[in-house]
N, CA, C and O atoms as CSV, one atom per row, in Angstrom:
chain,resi,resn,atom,element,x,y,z
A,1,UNK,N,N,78.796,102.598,73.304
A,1,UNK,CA,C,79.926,101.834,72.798
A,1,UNK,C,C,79.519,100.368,72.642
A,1,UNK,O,O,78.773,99.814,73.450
A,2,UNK,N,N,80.074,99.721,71.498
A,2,UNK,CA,C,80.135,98.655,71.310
A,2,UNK,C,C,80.031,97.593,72.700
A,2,UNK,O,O,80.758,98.089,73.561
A,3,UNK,N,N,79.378,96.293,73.228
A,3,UNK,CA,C,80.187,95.608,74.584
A,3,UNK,C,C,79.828,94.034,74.095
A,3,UNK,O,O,79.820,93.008,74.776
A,4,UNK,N,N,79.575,94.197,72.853
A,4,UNK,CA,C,79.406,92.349,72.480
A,4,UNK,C,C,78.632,92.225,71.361
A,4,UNK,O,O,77.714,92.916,70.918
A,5,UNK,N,N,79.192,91.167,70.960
A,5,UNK,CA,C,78.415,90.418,69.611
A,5,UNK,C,C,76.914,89.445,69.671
A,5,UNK,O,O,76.702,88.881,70.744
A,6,UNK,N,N,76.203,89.309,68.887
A,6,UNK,CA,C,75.356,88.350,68.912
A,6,UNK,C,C,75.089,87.552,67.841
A,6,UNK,O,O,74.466,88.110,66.938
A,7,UNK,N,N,75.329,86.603,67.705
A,7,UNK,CA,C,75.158,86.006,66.289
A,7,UNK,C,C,74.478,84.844,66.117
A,7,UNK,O,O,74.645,83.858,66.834
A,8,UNK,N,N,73.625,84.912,65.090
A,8,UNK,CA,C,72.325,84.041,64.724
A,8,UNK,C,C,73.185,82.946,63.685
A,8,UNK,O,O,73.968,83.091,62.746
A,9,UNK,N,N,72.492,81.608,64.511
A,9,UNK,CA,C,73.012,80.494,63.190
A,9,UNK,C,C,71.332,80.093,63.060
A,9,UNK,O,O,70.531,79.794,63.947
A,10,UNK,N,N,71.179,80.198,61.787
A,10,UNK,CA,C,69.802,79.807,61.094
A,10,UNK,C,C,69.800,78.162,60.703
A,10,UNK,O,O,70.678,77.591,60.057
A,11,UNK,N,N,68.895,77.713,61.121
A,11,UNK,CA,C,69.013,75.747,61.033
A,11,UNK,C,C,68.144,75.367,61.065
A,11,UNK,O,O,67.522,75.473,62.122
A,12,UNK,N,N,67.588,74.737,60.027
A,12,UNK,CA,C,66.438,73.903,60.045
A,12,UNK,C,C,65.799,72.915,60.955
A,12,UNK,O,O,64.638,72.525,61.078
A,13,UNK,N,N,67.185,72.562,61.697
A,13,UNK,CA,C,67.022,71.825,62.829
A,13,UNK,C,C,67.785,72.862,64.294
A,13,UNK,O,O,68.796,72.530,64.912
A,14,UNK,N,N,67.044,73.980,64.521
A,14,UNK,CA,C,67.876,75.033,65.652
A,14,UNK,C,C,67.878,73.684,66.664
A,14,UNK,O,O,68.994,73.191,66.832
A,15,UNK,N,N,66.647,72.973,67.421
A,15,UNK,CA,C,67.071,72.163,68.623
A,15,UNK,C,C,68.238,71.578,68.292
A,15,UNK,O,O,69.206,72.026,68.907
A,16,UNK,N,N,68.480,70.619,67.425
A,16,UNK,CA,C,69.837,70.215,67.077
A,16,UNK,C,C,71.262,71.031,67.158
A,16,UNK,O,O,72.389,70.755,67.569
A,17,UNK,N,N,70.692,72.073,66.609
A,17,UNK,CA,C,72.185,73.066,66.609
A,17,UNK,C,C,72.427,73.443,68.164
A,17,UNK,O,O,73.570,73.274,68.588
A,18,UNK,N,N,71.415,73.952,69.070
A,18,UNK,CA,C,71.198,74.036,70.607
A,18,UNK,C,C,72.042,73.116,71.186
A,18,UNK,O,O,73.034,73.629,71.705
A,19,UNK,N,N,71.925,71.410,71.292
A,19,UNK,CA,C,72.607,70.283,71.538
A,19,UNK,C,C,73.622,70.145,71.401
A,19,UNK,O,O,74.338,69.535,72.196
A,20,UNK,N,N,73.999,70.669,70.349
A,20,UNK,CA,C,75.632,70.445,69.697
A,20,UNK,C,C,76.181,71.662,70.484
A,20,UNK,O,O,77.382,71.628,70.748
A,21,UNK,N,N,75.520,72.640,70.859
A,21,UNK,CA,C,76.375,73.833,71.515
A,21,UNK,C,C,76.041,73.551,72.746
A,21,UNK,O,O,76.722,72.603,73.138
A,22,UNK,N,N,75.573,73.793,73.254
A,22,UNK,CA,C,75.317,73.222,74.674
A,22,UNK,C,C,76.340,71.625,75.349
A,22,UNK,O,O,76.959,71.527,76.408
A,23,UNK,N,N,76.196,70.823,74.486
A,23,UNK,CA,C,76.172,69.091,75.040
A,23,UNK,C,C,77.872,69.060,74.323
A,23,UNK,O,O,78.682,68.849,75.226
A,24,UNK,N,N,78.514,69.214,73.008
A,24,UNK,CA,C,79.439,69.646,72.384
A,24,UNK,C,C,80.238,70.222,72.662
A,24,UNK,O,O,81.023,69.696,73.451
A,25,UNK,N,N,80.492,71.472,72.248
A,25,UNK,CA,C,81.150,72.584,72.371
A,25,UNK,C,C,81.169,73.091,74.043
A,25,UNK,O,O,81.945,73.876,74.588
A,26,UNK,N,N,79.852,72.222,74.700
A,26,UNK,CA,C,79.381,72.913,76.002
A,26,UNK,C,C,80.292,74.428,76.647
A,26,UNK,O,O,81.044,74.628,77.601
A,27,UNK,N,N,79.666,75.359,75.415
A,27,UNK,CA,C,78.796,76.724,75.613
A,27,UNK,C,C,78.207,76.885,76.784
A,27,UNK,O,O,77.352,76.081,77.155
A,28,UNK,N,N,78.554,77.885,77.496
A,28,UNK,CA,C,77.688,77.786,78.664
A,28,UNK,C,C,76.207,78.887,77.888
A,28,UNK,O,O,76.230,79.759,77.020
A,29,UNK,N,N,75.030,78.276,78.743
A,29,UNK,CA,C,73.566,78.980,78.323
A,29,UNK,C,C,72.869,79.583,79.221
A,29,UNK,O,O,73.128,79.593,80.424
A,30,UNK,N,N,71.838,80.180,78.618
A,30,UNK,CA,C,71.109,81.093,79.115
A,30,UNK,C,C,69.229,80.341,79.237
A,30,UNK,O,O,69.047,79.958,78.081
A,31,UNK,N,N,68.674,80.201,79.579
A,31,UNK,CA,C,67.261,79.860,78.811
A,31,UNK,C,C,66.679,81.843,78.908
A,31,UNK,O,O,66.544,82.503,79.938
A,32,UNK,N,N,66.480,82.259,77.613
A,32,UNK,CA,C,65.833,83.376,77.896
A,32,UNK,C,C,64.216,83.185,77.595
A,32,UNK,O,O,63.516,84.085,77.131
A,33,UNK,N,N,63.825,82.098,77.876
A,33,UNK,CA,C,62.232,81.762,78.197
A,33,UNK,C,C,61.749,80.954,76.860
A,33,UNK,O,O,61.939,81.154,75.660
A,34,UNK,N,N,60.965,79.848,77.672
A,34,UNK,CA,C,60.511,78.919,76.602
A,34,UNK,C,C,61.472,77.750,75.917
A,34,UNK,O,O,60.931,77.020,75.087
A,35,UNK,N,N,62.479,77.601,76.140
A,35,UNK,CA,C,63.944,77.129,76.351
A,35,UNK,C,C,64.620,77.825,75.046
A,35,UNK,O,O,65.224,77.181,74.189
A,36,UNK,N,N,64.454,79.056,75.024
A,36,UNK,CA,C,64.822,79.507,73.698
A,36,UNK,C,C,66.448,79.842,74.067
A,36,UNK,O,O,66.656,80.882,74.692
A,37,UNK,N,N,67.581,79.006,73.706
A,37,UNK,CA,C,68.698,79.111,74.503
A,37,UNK,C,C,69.952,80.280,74.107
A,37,UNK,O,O,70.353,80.414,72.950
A,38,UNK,N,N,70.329,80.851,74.930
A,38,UNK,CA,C,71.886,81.768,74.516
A,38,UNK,C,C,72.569,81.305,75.021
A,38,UNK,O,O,72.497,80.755,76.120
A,39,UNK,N,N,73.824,81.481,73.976
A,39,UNK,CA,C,74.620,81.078,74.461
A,39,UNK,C,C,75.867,81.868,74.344
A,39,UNK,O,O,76.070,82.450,73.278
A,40,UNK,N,N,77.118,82.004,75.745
A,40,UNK,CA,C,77.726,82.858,75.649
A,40,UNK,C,C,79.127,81.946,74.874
A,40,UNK,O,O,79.256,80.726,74.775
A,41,UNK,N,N,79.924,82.888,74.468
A,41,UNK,CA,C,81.223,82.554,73.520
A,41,UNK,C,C,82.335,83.502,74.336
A,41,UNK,O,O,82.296,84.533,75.008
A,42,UNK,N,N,83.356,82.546,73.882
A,42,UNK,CA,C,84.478,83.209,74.692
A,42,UNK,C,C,85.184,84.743,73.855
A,42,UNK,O,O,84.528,84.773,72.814
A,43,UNK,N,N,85.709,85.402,73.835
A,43,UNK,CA,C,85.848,86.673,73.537
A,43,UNK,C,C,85.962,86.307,71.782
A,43,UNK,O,O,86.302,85.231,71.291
A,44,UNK,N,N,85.588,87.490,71.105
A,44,UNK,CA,C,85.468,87.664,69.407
A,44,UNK,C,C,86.055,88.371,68.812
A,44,UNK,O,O,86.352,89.451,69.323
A,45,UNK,N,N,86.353,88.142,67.846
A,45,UNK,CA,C,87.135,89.451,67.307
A,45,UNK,C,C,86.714,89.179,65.604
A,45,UNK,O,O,86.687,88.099,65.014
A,46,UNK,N,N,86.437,90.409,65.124
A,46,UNK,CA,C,85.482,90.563,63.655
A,46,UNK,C,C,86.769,91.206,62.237
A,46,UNK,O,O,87.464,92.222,62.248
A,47,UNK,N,N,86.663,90.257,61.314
A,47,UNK,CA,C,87.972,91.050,60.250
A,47,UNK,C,C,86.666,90.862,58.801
A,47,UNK,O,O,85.703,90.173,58.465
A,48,UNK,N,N,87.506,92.015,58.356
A,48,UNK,CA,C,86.607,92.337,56.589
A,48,UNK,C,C,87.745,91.852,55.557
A,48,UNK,O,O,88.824,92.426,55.404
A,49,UNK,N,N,87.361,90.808,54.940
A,49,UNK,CA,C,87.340,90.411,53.760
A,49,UNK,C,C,87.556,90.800,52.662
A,49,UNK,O,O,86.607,91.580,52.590
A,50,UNK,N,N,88.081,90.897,51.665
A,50,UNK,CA,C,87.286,91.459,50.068
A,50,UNK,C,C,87.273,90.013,49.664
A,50,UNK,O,O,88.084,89.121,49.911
A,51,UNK,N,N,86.166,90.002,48.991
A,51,UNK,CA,C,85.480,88.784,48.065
A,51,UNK,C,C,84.867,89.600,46.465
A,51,UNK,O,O,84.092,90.543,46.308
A,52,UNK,N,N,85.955,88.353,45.022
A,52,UNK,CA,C,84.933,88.960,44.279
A,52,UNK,C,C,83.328,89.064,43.882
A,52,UNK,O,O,82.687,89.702,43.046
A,53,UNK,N,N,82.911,87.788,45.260
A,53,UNK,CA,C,81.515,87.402,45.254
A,53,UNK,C,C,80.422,88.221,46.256
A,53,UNK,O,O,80.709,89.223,46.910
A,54,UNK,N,N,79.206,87.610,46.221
A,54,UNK,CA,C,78.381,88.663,46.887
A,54,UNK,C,C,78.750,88.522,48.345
A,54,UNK,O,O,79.214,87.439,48.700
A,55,UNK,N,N,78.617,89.374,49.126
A,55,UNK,CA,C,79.084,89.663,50.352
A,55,UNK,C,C,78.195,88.610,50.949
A,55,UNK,O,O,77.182,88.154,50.419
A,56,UNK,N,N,78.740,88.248,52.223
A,56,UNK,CA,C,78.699,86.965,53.017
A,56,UNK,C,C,79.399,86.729,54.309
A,56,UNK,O,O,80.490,87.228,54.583
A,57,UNK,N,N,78.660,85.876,55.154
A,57,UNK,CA,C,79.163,86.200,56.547
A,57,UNK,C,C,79.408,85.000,57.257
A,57,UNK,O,O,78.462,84.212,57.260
A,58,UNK,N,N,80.592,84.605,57.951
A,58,UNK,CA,C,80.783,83.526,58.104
A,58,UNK,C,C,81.259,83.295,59.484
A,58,UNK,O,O,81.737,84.243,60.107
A,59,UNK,N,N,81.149,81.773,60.181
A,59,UNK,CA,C,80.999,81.629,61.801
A,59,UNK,C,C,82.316,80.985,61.751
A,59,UNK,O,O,82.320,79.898,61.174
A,60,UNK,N,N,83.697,81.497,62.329
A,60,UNK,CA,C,85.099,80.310,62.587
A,60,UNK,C,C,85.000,80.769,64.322
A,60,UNK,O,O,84.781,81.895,64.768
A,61,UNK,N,N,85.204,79.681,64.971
A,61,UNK,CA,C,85.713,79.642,66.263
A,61,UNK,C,C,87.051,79.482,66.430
A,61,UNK,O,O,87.537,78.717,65.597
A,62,UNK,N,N,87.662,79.845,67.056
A,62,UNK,CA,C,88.828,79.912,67.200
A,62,UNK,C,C,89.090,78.849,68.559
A,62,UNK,O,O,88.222,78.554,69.381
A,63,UNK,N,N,90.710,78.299,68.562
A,63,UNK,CA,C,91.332,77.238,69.270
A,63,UNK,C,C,92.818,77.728,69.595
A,63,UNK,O,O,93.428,78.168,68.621
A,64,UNK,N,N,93.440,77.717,70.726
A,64,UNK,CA,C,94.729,77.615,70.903
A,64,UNK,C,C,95.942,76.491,70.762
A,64,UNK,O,O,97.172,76.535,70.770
A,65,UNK,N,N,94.880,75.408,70.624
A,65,UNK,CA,C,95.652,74.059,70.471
A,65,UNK,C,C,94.294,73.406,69.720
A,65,UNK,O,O,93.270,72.914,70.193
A,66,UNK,N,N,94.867,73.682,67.971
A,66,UNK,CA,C,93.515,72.889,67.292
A,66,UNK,C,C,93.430,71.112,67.756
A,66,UNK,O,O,92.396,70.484,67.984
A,67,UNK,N,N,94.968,70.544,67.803
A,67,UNK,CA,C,95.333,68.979,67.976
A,67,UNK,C,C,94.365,68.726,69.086
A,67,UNK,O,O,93.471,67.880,69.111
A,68,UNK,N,N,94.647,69.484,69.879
A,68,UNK,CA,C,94.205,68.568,71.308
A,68,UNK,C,C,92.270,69.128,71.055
A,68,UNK,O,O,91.405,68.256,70.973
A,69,UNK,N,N,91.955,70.445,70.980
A,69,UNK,CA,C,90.468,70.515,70.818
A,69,UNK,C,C,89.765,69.359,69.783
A,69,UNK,O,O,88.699,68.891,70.182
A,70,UNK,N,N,90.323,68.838,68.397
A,70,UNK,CA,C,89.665,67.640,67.543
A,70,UNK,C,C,89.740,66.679,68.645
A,70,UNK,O,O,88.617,66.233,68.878
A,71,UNK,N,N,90.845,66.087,69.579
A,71,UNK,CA,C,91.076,64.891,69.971
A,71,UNK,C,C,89.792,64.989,71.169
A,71,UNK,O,O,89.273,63.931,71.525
A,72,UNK,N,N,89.352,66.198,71.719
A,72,UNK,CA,C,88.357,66.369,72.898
A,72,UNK,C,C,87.017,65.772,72.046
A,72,UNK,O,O,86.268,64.861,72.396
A,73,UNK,N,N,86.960,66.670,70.687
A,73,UNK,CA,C,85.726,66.631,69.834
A,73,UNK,C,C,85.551,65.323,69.216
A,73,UNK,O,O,84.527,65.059,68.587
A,74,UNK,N,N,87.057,64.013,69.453
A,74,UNK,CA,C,86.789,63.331,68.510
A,74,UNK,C,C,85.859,62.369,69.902
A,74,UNK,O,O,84.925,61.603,69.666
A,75,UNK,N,N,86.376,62.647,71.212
A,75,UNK,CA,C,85.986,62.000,71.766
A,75,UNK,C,C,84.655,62.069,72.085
A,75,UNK,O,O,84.151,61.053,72.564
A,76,UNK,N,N,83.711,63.418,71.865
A,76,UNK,CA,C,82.371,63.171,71.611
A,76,UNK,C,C,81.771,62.659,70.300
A,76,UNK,O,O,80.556,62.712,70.115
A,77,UNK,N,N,82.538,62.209,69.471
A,77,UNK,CA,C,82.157,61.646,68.325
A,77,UNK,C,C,82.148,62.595,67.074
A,77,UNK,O,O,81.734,62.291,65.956
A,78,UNK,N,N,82.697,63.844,67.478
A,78,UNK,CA,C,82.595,64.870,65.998
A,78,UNK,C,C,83.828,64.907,65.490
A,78,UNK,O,O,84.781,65.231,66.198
A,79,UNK,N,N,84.003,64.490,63.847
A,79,UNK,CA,C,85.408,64.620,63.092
A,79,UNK,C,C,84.892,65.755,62.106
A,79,UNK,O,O,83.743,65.915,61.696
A,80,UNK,N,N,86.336,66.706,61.752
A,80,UNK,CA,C,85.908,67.659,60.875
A,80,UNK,C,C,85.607,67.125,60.275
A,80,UNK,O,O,85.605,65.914,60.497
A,81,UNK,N,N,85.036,67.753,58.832
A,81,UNK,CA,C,84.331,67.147,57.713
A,81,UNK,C,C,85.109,67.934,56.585
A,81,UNK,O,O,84.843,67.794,55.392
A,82,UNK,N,N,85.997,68.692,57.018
A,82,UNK,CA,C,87.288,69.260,56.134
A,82,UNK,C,C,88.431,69.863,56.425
A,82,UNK,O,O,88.527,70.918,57.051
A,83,UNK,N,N,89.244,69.273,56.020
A,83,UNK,CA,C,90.925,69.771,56.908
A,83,UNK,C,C,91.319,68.871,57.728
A,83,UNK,O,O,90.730,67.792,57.675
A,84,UNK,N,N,92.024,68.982,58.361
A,84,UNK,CA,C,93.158,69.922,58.790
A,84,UNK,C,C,93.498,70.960,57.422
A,84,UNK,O,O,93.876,70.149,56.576
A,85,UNK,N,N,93.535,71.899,56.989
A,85,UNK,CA,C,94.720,72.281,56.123
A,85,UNK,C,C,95.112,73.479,56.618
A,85,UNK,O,O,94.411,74.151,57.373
A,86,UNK,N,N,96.347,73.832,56.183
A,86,UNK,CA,C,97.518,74.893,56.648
A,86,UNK,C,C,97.304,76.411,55.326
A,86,UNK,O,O,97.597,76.543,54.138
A,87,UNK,N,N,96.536,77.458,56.557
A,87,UNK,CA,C,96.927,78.445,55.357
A,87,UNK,C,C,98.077,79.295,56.262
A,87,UNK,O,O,98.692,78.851,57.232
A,88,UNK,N,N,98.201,80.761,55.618
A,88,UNK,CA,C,98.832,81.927,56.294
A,88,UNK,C,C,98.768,82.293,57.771
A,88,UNK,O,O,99.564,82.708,58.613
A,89,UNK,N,N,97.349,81.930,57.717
A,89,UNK,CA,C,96.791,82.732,58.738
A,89,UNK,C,C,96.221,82.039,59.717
A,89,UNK,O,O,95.435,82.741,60.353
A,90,UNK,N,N,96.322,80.636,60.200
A,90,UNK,CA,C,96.290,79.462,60.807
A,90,UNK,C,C,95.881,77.790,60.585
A,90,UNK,O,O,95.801,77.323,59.448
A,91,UNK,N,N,95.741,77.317,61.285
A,91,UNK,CA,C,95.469,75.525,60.815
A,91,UNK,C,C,93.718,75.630,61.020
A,91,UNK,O,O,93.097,76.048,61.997
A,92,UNK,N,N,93.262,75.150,59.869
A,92,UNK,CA,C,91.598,75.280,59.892
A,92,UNK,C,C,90.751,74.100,59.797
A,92,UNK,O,O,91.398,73.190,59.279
A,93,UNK,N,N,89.653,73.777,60.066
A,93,UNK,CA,C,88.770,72.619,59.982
A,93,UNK,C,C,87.621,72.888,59.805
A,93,UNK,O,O,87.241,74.030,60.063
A,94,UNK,N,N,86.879,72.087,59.398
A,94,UNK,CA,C,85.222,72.779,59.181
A,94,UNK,C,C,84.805,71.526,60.091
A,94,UNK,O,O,85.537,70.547,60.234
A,95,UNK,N,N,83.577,71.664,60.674
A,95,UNK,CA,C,82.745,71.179,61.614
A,95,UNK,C,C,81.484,70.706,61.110
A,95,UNK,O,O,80.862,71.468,60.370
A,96,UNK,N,N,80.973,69.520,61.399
A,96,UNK,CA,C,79.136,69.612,60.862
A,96,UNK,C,C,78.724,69.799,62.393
A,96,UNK,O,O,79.024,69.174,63.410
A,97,UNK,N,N,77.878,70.960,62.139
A,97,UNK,CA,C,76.742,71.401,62.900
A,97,UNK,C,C,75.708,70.403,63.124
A,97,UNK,O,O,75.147,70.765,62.090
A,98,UNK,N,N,74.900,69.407,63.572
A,98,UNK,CA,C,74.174,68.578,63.220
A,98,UNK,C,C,72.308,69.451,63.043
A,98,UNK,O,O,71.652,69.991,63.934
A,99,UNK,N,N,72.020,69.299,61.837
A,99,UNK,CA,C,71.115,69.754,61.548
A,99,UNK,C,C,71.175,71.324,61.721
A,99,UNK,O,O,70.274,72.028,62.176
A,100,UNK,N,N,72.810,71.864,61.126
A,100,UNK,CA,C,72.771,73.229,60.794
A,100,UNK,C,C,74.341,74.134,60.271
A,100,UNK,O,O,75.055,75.104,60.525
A,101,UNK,N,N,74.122,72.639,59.137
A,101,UNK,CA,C,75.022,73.295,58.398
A,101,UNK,C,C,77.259,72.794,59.122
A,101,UNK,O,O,77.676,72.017,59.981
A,102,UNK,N,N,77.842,73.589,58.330
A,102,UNK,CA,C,78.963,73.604,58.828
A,102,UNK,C,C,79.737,75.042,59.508
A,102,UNK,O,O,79.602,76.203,59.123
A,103,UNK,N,N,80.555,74.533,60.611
A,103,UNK,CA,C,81.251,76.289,61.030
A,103,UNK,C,C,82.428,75.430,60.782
A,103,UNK,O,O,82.678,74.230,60.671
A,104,UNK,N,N,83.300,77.046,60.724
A,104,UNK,CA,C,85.338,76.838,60.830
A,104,UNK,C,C,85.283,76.903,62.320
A,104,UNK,O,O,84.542,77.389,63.174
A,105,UNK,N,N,86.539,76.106,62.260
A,105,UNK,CA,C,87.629,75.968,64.038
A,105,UNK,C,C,88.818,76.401,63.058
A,105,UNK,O,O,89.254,76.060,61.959
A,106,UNK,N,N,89.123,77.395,64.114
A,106,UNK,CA,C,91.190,77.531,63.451
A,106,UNK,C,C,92.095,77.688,64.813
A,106,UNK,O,O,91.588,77.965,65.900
A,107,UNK,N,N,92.870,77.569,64.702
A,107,UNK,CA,C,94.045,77.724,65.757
A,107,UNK,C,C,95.226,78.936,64.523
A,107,UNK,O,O,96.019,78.843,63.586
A,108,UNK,N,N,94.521,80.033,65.474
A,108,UNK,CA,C,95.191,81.506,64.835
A,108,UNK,C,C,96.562,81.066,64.276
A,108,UNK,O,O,97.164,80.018,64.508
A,109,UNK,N,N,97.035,82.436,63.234
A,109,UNK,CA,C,98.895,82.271,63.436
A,109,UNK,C,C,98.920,83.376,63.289
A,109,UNK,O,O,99.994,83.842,62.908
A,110,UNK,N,N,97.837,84.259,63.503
A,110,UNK,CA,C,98.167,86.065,63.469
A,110,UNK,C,C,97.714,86.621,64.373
A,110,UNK,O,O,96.925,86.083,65.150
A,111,UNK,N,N,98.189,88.044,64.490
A,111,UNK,CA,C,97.956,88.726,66.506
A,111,UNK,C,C,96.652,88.312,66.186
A,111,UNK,O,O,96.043,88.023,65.156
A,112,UNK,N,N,96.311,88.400,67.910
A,112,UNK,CA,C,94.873,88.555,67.977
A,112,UNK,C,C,94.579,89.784,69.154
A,112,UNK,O,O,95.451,90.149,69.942
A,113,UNK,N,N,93.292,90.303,69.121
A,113,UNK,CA,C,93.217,91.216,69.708
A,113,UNK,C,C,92.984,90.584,71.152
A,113,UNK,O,O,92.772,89.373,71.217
A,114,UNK,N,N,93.018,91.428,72.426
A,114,UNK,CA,C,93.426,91.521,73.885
A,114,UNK,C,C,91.632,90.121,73.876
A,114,UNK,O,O,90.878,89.846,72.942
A,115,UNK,N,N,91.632,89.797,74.835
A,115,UNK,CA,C,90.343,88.934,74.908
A,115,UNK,C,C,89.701,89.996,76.480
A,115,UNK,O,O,88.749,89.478,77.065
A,116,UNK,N,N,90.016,90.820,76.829
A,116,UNK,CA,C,89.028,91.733,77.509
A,116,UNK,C,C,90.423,92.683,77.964
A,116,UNK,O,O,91.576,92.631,77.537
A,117,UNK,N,N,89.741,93.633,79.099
A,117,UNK,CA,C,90.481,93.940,79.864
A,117,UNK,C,C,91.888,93.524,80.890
A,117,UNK,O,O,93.026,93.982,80.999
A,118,UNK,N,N,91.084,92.363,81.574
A,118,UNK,CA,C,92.329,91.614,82.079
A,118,UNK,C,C,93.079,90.453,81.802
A,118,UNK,O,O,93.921,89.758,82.370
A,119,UNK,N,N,92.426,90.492,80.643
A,119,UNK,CA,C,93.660,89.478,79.705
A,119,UNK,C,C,94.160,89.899,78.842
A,119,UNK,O,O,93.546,89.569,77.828
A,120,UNK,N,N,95.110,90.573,78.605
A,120,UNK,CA,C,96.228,90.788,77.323
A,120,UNK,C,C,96.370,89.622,76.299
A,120,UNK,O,O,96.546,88.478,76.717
A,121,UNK,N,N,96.301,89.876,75.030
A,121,UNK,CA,C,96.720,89.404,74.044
A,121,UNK,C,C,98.404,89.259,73.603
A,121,UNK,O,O,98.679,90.290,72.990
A,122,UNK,N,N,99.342,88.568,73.671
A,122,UNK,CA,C,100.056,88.181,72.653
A,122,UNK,C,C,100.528,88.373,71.979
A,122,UNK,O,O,100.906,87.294,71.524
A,123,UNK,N,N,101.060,89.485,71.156
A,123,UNK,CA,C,100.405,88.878,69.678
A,123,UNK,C,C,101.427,87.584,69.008
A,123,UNK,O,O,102.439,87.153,69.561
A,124,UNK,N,N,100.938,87.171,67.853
A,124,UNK,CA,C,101.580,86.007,67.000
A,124,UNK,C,C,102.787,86.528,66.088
A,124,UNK,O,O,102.620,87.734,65.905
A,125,UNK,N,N,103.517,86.235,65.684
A,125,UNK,CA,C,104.209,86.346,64.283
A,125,UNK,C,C,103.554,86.887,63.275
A,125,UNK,O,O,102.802,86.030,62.812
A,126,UNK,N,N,103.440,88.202,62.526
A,126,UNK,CA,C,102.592,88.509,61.032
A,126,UNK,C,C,102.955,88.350,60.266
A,126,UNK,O,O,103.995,88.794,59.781
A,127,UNK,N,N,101.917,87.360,59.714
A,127,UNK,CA,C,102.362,87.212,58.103
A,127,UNK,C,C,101.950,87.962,57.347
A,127,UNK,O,O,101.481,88.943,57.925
A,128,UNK,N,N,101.842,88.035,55.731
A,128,UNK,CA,C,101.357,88.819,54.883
A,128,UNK,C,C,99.538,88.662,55.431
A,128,UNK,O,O,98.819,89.633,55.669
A,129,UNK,N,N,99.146,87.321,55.523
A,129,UNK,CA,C,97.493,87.373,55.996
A,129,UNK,C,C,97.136,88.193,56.781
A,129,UNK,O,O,96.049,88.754,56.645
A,130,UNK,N,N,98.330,88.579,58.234
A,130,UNK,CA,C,98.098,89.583,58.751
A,130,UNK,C,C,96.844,91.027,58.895
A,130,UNK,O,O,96.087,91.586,59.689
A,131,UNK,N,N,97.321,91.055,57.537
A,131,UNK,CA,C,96.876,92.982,57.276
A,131,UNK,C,C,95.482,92.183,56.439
A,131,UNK,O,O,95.578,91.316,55.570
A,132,UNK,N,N,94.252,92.754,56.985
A,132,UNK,CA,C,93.164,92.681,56.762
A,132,UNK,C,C,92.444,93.721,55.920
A,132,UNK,O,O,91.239,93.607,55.695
């Protein structure tokens, strides 16, 4: 059975991207040798798309209170680099990665699934974005 995700951000500058997750976001890490770092994320949850373009895969972190997480982030010096804006399906921002690119932050507005065993999920209000 499935028990976790792993996901690769590709960066021309990975030490940089490392820093920003680690020192930033402070991700808690792993060194799995050579300081090649993991890092763990708080629970995930994966939705499919249709795009009329070529298929593509994309990194949003999620927030329960986007206001107050920018005001933490502004205080390490990171401002989105797009948004605030308001869709269906929550309040979104894009992030610069430093030396790897940009990820989404959203603060959901649709269920989300349970975040393990002993935490129950919620769910939100569904909107039409809802249904995936």
């Amino acid at each position: 059975m499935i028990d976790g995700a792993h996901i690769v951000l590709f960066a021309p500058d990975a030490a940089a991207v490392r820093v920003f997750l680690r020192d930033v976001l402070e991700l808690p890490c792993v060194d799995a040798g050579g300081e090649w770092l993991i890092f763990g994320l708080p629970a995930a949850e994966v939705a499919a798309h249709p795009t009329a373009g070529p298929a593509a895969h994309e990194l949003y972190l999620t927030c329960d209170d986007l206001e107050a997480t920018l005001a933490d982030l502004h205080a390490k010096g990171v401002e989105p680099v797009e948004g605030p804006s308001e869709r269906d399906w929550g309040v979104v921002v894009r992030l610069e990665v430093p030396g790897g690119g940009t990820i989404g932050l959203y603060e959901p507005r649709h269920p989300r699934p349970a975040r393990g065993p002993d935490e129950p999920r919620h769910p939100r209000p569904a909107g039409p974005a809802a249904r995936a």
